[in-house]
C-alpha positions in Angstrom: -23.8 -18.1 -32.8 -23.1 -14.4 -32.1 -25.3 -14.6 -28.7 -23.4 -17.5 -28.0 -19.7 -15.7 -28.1 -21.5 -12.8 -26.4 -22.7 -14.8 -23.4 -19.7 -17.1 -23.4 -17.1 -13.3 -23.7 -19.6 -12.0 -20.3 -18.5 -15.1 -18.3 -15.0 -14.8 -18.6 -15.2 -11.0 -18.1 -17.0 -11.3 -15.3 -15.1 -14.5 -13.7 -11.8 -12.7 -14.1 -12.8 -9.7 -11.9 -14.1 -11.2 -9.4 -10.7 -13.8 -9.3 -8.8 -10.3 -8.8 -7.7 -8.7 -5.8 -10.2 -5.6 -4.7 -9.1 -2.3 -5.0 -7.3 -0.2 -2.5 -10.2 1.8 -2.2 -12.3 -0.8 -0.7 -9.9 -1.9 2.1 -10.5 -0.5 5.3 -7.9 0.8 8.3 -5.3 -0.3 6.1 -2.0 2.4 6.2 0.7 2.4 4.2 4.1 2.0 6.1 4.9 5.8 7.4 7.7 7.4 5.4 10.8 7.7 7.5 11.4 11.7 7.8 15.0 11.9 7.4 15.7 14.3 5.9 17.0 17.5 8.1 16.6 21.1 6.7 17.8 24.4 7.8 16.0 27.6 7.5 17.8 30.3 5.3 15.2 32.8 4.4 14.4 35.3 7.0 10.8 34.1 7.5 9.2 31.5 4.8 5.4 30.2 4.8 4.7 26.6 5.0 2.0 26.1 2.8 -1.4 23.8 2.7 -0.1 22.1 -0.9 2.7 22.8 -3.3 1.8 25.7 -4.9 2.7 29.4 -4.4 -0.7 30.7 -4.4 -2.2 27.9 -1.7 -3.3 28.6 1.8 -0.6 29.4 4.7 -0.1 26.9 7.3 2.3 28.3 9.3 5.6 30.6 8.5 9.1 29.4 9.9 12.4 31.8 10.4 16.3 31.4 9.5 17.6 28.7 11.6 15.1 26.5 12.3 15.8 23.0 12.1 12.4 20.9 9.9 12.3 17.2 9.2 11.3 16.6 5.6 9.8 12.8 4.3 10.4 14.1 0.7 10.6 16.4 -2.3 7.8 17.3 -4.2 8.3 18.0 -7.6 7.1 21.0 -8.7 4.4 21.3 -12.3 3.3 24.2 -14.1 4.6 27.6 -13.3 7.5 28.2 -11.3 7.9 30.3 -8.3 10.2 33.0 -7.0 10.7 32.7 -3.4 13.8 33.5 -0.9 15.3 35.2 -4.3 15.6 32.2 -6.6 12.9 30.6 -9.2 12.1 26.9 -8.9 9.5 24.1 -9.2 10.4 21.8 -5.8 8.7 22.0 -2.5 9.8 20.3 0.6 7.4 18.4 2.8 7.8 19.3 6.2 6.4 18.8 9.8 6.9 21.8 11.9 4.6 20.3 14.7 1.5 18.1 15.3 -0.5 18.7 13.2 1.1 21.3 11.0 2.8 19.8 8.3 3.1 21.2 4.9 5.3 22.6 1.9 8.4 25.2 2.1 9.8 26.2 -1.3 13.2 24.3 -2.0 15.2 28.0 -2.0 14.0 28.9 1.1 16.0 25.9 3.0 19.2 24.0 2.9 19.7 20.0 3.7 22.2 19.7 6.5 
């Protein structure tokens, strides 16, 4: 009886995942819709580095310099240990694009939305 409920439990296990949908991971030159970037920023910091991910310590992708105008698709929330940049402690980075195909994250106190 038990090998019975064992094989019968396999079937249904197995006919249910193969009735579900596969994974994102196995579909191919699929893209999710691009994120409108509007969101404009100003510059206020003399000179700020755009960095490779949201962290203080991560690697420089380019700097920027009071006044320039960046397009931002979003905030990213900060974990772990603040930082202290442009004279103010926080968590938040913005995303930005400062050309093709620099894009990366500017501390929240270094900029201002317009």
């Amino acid at each position: 009886m038990l090998r019975f409920l064992v094989v019968v439990q396999t079937s249904i296990v197995l006919a249910v995942a193969l009735a579900l949908p596969t994974s994102a991971h196995s579909r191919q030159h699929e893209q999710a819709p691009a994120a409108a970037c509007d969101i404009s920023i100003e510059v206020i910091a003399r000179k700020a580095a755009v960095r490779d991910e949201a962290r203080a310590d991560a690697p420089i992708v380019t700097s920027v310099k009071r006044g320039d105008i960046l397009q931002s698709c979003t905030i990213s929330i900060g974990r772990g240990e603040p930082y202290f940049k442009c004279g103010a402690e926080h968590y938040d980075w913005y995303l930005v694009s400062t050309g093709t195909p620099k894009s990366g994250y500017l501390p929240v106190t270094c900029a201002r939305k317009l």
